[in-house]
C-alpha positions in Angstrom: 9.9 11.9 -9.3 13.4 10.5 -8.1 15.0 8.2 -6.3 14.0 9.3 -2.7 11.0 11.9 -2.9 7.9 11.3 -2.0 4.1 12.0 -2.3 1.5 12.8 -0.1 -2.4 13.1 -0.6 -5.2 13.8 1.6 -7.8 12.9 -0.1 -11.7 12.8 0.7 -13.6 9.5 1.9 -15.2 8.4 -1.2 -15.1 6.1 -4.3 -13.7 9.0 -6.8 -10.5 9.3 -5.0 -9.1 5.8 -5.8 -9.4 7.2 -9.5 -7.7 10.5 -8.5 -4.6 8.6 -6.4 -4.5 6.2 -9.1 -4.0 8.7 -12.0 -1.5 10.9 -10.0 0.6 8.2 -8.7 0.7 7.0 -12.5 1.6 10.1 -14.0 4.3 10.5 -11.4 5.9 7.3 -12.0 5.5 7.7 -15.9 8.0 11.1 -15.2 10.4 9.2 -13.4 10.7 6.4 -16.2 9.3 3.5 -14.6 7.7 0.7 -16.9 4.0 0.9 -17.4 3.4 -2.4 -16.5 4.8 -1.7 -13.4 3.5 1.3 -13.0 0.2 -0.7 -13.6 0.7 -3.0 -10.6 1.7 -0.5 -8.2 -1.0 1.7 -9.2 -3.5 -1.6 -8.6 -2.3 -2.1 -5.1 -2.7 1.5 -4.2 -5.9 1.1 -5.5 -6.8 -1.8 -3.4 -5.4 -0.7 -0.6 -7.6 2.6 -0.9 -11.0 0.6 -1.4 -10.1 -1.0 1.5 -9.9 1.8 3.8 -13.5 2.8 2.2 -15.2 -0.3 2.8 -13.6 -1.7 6.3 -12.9 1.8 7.9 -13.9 5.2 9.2 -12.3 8.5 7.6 -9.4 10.4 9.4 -10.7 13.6 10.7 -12.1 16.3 8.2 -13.0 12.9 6.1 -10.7 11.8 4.4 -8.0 9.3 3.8 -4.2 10.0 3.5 -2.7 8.2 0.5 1.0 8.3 0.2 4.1 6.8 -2.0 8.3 7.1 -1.9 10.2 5.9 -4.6 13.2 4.2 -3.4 16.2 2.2 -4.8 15.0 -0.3 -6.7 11.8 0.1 -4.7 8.4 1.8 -4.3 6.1 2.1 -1.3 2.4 3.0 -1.4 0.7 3.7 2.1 -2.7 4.6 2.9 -4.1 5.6 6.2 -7.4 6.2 8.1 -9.7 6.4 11.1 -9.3 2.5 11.4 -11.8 -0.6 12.0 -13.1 -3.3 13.5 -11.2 -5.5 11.6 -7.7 -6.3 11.1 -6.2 -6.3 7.7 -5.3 -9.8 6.3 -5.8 -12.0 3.0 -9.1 -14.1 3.1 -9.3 -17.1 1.1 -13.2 -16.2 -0.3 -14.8 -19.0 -2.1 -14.9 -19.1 -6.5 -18.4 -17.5 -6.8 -17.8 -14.8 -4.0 -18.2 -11.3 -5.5 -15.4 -10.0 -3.1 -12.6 -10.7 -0.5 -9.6 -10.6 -3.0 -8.1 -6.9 -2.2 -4.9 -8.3 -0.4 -4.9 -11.4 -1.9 -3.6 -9.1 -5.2 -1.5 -6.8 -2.7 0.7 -9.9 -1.0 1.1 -11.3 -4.8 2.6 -8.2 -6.4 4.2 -6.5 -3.4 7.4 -7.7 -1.6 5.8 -7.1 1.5 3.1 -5.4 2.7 1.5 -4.8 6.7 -0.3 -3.0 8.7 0.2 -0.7 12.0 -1.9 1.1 14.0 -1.3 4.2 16.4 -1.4 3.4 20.2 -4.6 5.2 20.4 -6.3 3.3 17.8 -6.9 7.0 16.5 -5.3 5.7 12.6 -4.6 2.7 10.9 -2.0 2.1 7.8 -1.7 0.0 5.5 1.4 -0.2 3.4 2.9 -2.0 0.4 6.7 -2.5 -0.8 6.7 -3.3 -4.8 9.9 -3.6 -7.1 10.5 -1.3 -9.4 12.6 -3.4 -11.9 15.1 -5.9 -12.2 15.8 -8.6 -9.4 12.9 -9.2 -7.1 14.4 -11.6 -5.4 17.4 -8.8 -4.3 14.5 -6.4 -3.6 12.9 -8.6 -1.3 15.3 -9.1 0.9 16.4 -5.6 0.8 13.0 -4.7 2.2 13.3 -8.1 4.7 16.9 -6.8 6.1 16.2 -3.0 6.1 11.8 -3.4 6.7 9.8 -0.8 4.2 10.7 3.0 4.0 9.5 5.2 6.5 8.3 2.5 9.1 11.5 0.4 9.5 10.0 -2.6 10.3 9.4 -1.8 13.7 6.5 -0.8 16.2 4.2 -2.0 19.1 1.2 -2.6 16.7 3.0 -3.6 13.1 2.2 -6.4 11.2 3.9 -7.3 8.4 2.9 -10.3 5.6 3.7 -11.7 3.2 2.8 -15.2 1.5 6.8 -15.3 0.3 7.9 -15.9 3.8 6.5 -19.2 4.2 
C-alpha cells in the first residue's frame, strides 16, 4: 500500500467483520512499512468505528457496511459507512462501572480528527477518522485542520467534525 491508494470493503452487517477489516487493514499497512504500534491504533479505531455502525445503525442495502482506508502523507484515514441511526455520533462521558459508551472516546484520543456526515436523504451515514502515521503529530494535525480529511475536504451540509484537541 503507498502513499495515496486506497481500500475499499463491503462487508456484511455482523460481528465477524470487525475481525475481517481489522486483519486486512493490518496486513496492508504492515506492506507499506508502517509501525505496528501504529498500525495497532489505527486498526483499533477502525474497529470502533465498525462496532459502532453495528450497534447504533441499520445496514446499507444488501446488508452490509462499507469500511474503507487511504494512506496519505504522513496520514491515514479509516471510514466506515451505513444505513444510519437515530442517533448522532459523539463521545459520551459513561460513568466508571458502565460496561460501555467508550467507542469514540478512544477514536478522538488517537485520531487527529474524526466526524461524521450524512447524505441529504438520510439514506447513509459516515464516520471517519484521520490518524498520524509517524513523526510530528502536531504538523499532522494541522495538516488535516488546514486541508480537512482526505476524500471529504472538510466540507458538506451535514458534516461534523470533532475533536477534543480543538478546545
Amino acid at each position: 500500500m503507498e502513499v495515496g491508494t486506497s481500500s475499499t470493503l463491503m462487508l456484511p452487517y455482523t460481528a465477524s467483520s470487525v475481525g475481517v477489516a481489522r486483519r486486512r487493514l493490518i496486513a496492508e499497512l504492515t506492506d507499506a512499512g508502517v509501525f505496528e504500534t501504529k498500525a495497532c491504533d489505527v486498526s483499533l479505531v477502525l474497529s470502533e468505528l465498525i462496532s459502532n455502525a453495528l450497534r447504533h445503525a441499520s445496514p446499507l442495502p444488501g446488508g452490509v457496511v462499507k469500511v474503507s482506508w487511504s494512506l496519505g502523507d504522513g496520514c491515514i484515514e479509516v471510514a466506515v459507512s451505513d444505513g444510519g441511526g437515530p442517533t448522532v455520533p459523539m463521545v459520551n462521558k459513561p460513568a466508571a462501572n458502565a460496561l460501555g459508551g467508550r467507542g469514540l472516546g478512544i477514536v478522538d484520543r488517537l485520531s487527529l480528527r474524526w466526524g461524521a456526515y450524512t447524505r441529504q436523504d438520510g439514506s447513509e451515514t459516515t464516520v471517519w477518522a484521520a490518524l498520524p502515521l509517524a513523526g510530528d503529530a502536531d504538523l499532522n494535525r494541522e495538516n488535516v485542520a488546514e486541508t480537512g480529511p482526505q476524500g471529504h475536504n472538510g466540507t458538506g451540509p451535514n458534516l461534523v467534525i470533532a475533536s477534543s484537541r480543538d478546545a
